[in-house]
N, C-alpha and C positions, 0 to 999 in steps of 0.2 A: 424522578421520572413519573410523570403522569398518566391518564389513560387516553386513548385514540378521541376522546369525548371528549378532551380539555377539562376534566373534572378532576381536581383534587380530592376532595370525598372518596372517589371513586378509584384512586390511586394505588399502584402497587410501589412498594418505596423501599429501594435498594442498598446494603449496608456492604453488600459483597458481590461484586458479578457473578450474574447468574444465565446463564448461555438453558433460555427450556427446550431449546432442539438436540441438547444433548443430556436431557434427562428422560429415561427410559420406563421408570415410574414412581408412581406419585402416591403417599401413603397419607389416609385421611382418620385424625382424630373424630367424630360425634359430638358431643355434649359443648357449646360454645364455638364451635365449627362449623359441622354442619350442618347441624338444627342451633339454633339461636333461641334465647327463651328471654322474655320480658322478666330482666333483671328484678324488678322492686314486687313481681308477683311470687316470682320462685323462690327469693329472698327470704319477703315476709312470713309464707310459709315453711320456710326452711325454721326462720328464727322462732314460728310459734310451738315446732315440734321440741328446739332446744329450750324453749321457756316450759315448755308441759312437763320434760321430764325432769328439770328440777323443781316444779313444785310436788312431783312426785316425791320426793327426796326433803319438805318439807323448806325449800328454799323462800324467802319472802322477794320476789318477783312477779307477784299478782300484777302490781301496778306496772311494770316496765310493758314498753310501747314498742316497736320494728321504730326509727328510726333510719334511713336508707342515707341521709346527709355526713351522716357519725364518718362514714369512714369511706374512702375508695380503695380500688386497687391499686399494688405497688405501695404501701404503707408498710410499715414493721412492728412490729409487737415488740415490744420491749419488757420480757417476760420476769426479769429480775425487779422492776421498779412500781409494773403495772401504769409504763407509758407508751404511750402508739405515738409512730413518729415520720417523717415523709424526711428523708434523706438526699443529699444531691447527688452525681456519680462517684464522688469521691471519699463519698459516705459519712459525710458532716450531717450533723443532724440541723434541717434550718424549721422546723416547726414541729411540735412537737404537747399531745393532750396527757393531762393523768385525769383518766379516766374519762367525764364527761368535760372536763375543762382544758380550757387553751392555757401551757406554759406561759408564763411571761418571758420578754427578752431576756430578761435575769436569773429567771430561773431555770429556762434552756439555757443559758451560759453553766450556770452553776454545775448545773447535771453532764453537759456532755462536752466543755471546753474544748477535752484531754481524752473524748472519746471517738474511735471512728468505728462504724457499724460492719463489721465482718459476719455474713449469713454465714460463715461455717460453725458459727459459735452458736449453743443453742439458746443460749439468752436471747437471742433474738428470731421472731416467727414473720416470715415475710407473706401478704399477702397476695398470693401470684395472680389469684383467677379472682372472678365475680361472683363465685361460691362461696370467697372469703367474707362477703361483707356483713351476713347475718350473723355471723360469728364475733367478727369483730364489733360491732354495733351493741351486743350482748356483753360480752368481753369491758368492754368502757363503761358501760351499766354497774355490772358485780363490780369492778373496783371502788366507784363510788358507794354501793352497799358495804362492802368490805371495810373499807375506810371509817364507815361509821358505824360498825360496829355489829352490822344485822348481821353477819354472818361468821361463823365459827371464827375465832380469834386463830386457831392451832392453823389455818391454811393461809397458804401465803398466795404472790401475783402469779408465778409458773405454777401452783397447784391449779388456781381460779383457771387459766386457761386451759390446762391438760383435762379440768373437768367440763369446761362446754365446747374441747375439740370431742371429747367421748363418748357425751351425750347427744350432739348431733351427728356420731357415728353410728349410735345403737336406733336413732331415728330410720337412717340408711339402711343398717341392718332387719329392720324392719318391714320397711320395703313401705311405709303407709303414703311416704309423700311421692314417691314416684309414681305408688299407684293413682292418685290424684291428678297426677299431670297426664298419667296414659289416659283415664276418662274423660277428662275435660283439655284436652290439648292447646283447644283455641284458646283459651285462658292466659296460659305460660309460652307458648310458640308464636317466635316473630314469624311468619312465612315467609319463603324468598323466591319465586316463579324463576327467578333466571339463574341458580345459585344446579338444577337438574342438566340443565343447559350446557354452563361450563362445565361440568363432569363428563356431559357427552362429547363436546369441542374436544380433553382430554384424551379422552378411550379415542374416540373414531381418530385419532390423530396419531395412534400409534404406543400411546402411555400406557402400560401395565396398571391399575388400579387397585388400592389395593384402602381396605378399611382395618384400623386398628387402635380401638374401644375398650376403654374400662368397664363401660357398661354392658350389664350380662342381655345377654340374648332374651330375655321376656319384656325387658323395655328398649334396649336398642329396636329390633324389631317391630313393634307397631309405633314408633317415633321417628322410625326411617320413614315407612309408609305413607305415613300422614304427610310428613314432609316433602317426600320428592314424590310417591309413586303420580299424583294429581299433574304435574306436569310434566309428566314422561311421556312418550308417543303413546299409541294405544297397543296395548298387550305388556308394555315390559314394565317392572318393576325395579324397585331399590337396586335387589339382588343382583339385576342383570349388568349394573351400572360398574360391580366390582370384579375381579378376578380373584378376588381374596379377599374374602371377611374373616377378622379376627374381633369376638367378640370377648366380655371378662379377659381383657389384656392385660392386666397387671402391670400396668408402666408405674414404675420407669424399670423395674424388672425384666420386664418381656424385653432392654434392648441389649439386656449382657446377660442371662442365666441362659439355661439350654432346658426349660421346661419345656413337657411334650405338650401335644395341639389335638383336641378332641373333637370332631366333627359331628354336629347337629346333624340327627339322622331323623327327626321327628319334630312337627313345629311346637310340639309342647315342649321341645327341650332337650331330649333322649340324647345323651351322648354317648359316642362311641371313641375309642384311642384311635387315634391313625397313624399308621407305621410308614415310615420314606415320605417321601416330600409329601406337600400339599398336593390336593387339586383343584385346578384352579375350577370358580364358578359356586364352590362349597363354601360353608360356612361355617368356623372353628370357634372354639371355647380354648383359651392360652395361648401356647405356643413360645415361640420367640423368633428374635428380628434375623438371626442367624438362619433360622430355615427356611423362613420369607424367600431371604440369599438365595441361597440354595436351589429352592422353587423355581424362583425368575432367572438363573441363572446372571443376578446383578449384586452389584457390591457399591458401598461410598459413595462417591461423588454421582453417579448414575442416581441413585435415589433422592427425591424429594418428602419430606415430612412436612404435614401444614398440621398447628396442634393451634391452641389457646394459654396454652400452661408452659411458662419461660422454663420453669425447670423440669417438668416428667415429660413433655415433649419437643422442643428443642435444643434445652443445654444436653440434655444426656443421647438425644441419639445424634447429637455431633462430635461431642467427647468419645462415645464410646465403638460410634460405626462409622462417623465421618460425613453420615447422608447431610445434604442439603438441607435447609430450614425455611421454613417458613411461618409466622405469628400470626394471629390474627386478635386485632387489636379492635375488641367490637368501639369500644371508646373513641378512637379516632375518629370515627366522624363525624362525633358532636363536637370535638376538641377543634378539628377544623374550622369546623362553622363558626364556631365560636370565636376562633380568631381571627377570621376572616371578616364577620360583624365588629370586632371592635381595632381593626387594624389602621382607622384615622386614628385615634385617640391611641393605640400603640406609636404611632406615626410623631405623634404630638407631644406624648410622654419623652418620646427621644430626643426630640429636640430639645425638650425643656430638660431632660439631663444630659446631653450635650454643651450645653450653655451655661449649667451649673458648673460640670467640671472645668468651662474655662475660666469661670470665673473662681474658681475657688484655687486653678492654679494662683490667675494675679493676684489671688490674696497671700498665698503661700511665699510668690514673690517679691511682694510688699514687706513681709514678716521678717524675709530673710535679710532683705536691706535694712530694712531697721535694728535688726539684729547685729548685723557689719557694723553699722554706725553707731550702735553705742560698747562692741566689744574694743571696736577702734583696730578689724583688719579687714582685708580684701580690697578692693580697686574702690575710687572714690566715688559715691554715691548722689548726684545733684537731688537735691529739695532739702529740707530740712527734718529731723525726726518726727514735729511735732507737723507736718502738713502729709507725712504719709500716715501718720496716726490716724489722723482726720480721712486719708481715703480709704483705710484699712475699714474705720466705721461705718464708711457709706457703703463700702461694698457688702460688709456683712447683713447690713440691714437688708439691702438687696434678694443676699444669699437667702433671708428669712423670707421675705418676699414670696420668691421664688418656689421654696419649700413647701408654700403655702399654696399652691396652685398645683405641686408636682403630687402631695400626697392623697388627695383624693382619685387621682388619675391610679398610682401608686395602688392602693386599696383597691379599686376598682380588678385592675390589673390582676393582682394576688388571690383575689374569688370568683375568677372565671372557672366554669365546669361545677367546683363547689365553693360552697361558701365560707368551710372550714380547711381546705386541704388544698385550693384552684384547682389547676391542668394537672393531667396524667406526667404526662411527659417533661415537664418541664418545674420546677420551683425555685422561685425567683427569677433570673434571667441564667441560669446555670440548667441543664440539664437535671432532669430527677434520676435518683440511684432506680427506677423501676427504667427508665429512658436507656442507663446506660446498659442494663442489664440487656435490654432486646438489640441495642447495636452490640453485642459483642456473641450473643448467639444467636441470631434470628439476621440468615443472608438477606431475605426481606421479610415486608411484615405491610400489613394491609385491615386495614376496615372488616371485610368479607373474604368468604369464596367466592363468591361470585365474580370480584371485580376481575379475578383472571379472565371473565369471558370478554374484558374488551381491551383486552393485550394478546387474543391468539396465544395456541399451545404451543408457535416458535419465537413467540417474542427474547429478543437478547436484551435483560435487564443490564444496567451498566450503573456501578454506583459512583456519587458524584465525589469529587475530590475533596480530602478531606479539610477541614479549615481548622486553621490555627488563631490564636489572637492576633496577629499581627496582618493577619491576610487583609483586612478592609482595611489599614492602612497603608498597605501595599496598591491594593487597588485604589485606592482614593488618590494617592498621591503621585503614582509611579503610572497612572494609565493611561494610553495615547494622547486621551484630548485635556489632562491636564499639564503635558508636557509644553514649554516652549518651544515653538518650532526651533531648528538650528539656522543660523543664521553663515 
């Protein structure tokens, strides 16, 4: 399903029927949501604070640089071998770095034949968000220093990680890079004029609104502001847009513990415990999803969640409350464009592996006959051994041919998006293990917020049937106009 605008980009895209005239409200994550921030700014400053504090720590990292190509979202750490690795849904690993370097086909075989990647193991660190990339960029850096030697022999690949998941916590804990982005905003903040818009189509339509943020109350707050209050009518603000702010949420916690919810009684911060439900219009510190409940007097399927984070906001508050889902996949719509710019030459690619496979049937079938005729069984074969030998050779040289015009296309194909890793969603012609993760928790999933404002807050999202291999040759062969008429 696309938007009223005939824009794909623009698209809300359906994994589960989603009926929004009977969602009564709508719970909004921040960070990736509903502020957007220029990935490769907040990145590189992300990665300069975890390169500062190990050279505090006497680390030889002087030289290491933010690369933003090293790694996307949806990649896996591979914490036992110190390889990062892009998986399909089925959890084969089909590409795969140590360190700064691309496995060979041989040596991804060697490594992961006999292995399929299960995230409940903690060998392996999946990178959910676009917060992961500095990390991981760094991460693929130390292995290569490790490897050679620069760095204490005594620490292995799961220490090297668990030391620059740490130190760019104690950066956070710090508070110095966020304070950076509240001063200079226009730096790190995409803007989105119509993104205040859809929020209010929501509210004035009936939907309970409800904000619920990891991030504490002294930066949520002036990074609401900046954000929406400039295109809100005149007089109202962020605040007026929700019926419930919950800020320092604590997810994925906040959506099964029963911590209390302390309401902001002063804008520098001052909180106070609040006993019985919420109210609505205030603005809380904790909480949980249960009192939310309670509050609105709503449960499950009534609620909608729109997060950024496959796992702290919609695998676990579908697992654990049932609410509705929604992703928002900032990626999508470059990956669009992208495939929409090269979808002649996708077009072309097909053909020419289409035409390979028949031809390397009739090779297969040539082999077989030759095979019959010299074991001397199965039904009698006209020509001779030695003149299907002879077509066996033409076809193959063919087949090389052929190969030779399919693999540059091939290559091209495989480094859309990037040039180490291609598309989010997809690796190879198989779905990516990040692809299939959002079809199984995320009912939709979408570019922005905003694009809900040109679907209306009753649009009936309806997701499309699901396809199996066999389907386009169902359709290809079985469809009216390839039918003989009856006679």
């Amino acid at each position: 399903m696309t938007s009223r605008l005939n824009d794909p980009v623009r698209g809300l895209y359906c994994n589960r029927t989603l009926n929004m005239r009977r969602i009564r409200a709508i719970g909004y994550d921040m960070d990736y949501t509903l502020i957007h921030y220029h990935m490769r700014e907040w990145e590189k400053r992300a990665y300069h604070f975890i390169k500062e504090g190990l050279q505090r720590d006497n680390w030889p990292v002087q030289e290491l640089e933010f690369d933003p190509d090293l790694a996307i979202r949806g990649l896996i750490i591979d914490c036992e071998l110190g390889n990062i690795v892009k998986a399909n849904r089925f959890g084969y690993v089909k590409r795969a770095f140590h360190g700064t370097t691309a496995l060979t086909f041989e040596e991804k075989r060697d490594l992961y034949e006999r292995t399929l990647i299960d995230l409940r193991d903690d060998r392996w660190v999946f990178l959910n968000t676009l917060f992961s990339i500095s990390e991981a960029c760094i991460y693929m850096q130390l292995v290569d220093l490790l490897d050679e030697g620069r760095i204490g022999r005594s620490i292995g690949y799961a220490d090297l990680y668990e030391r620059v998941r740490r130190t760019l916590d104690e950066a956070h804990m710090e508070g110095r890079l966020k304070q950076e982005i509240i001063e200079h905003p226009e730096k790190f903040v995409d803007l989105d004029q119509e993104m205040p818009l859809a929020l209010l189509d929501q509210k004035m339509a009936g939907k309970k609104m409800v904000l619920i943020t990891n991030s504490e109350w002294s930066y949520a707050a002036p990074m609401l502001e900046y954000a929406f209050d400039p295109f809100l009518p005149k007089g109202m603000t962020w605040r007026d847009l929700f019926d419930i702010s919950i800020v320092g949420a604590r997810k994925p916690e906040f959506f099964s513990s029963s911590s209390p919810a302390f309401r902001v009684v002063t804008e520098d911060g001052m909180l106070r415990e609040q006993s019985g439900l919420l109210e609505e219009g205030k603005v809380y510190v904790g909480g949980n999803a249960a009192l939310i409940e309670r509050t609105l007097d709503l449960s499950g399927e009534e609620m909608l969640y729109v997060g950024d984070h496959l796992f702290v906001d919609v695998n676990v508050s579908k697992n654990v409350l049932r609410w509705r889902t929604a992703l928002i996949v900032r990626e999508l719509e470059t990956e669009i464009e992208t495939l929409a710019a090269f979808a002649d030459s996708q077009d072309k690619l097909a053909e020419m592996m289409e035409r390979k496979e028949g031809m390397e049937a009739e090779f297969s079938a040539l082999r077989l006959r030759v095979q019959r005729m010299k074991e001397g069984y199965g039904p009698v074969s006209n020509g001779s051994i030695e003149s299907l030998e002879e077509k066996m050779r033409e076809l193959r040289q063919r087949l090389v041919d052929l190969d030779s015009e399919i693999a540059p296309l091939a290559r091209t194909s495989g480094t859309l998006m990037n040039p180490n890793w291609g598309t989010l969603m997809r690796t190879g012609k198989d779905k990516s293990h990040f692809a299939r993760q959002v079809e199984r928790y995320a009912d939709i999933y979408t570019g922005r917020v905003s694009n809900f404002l040109h679907h209306t807050p009753f649009v009936y999202l309806r997701s499309h049937r699901g396809s199996l291999p066999h389907d386009d040759v169902v359709e290809r062969e079985f469809a009216p106009d390839a039918l003989e008429p009856l006679r």
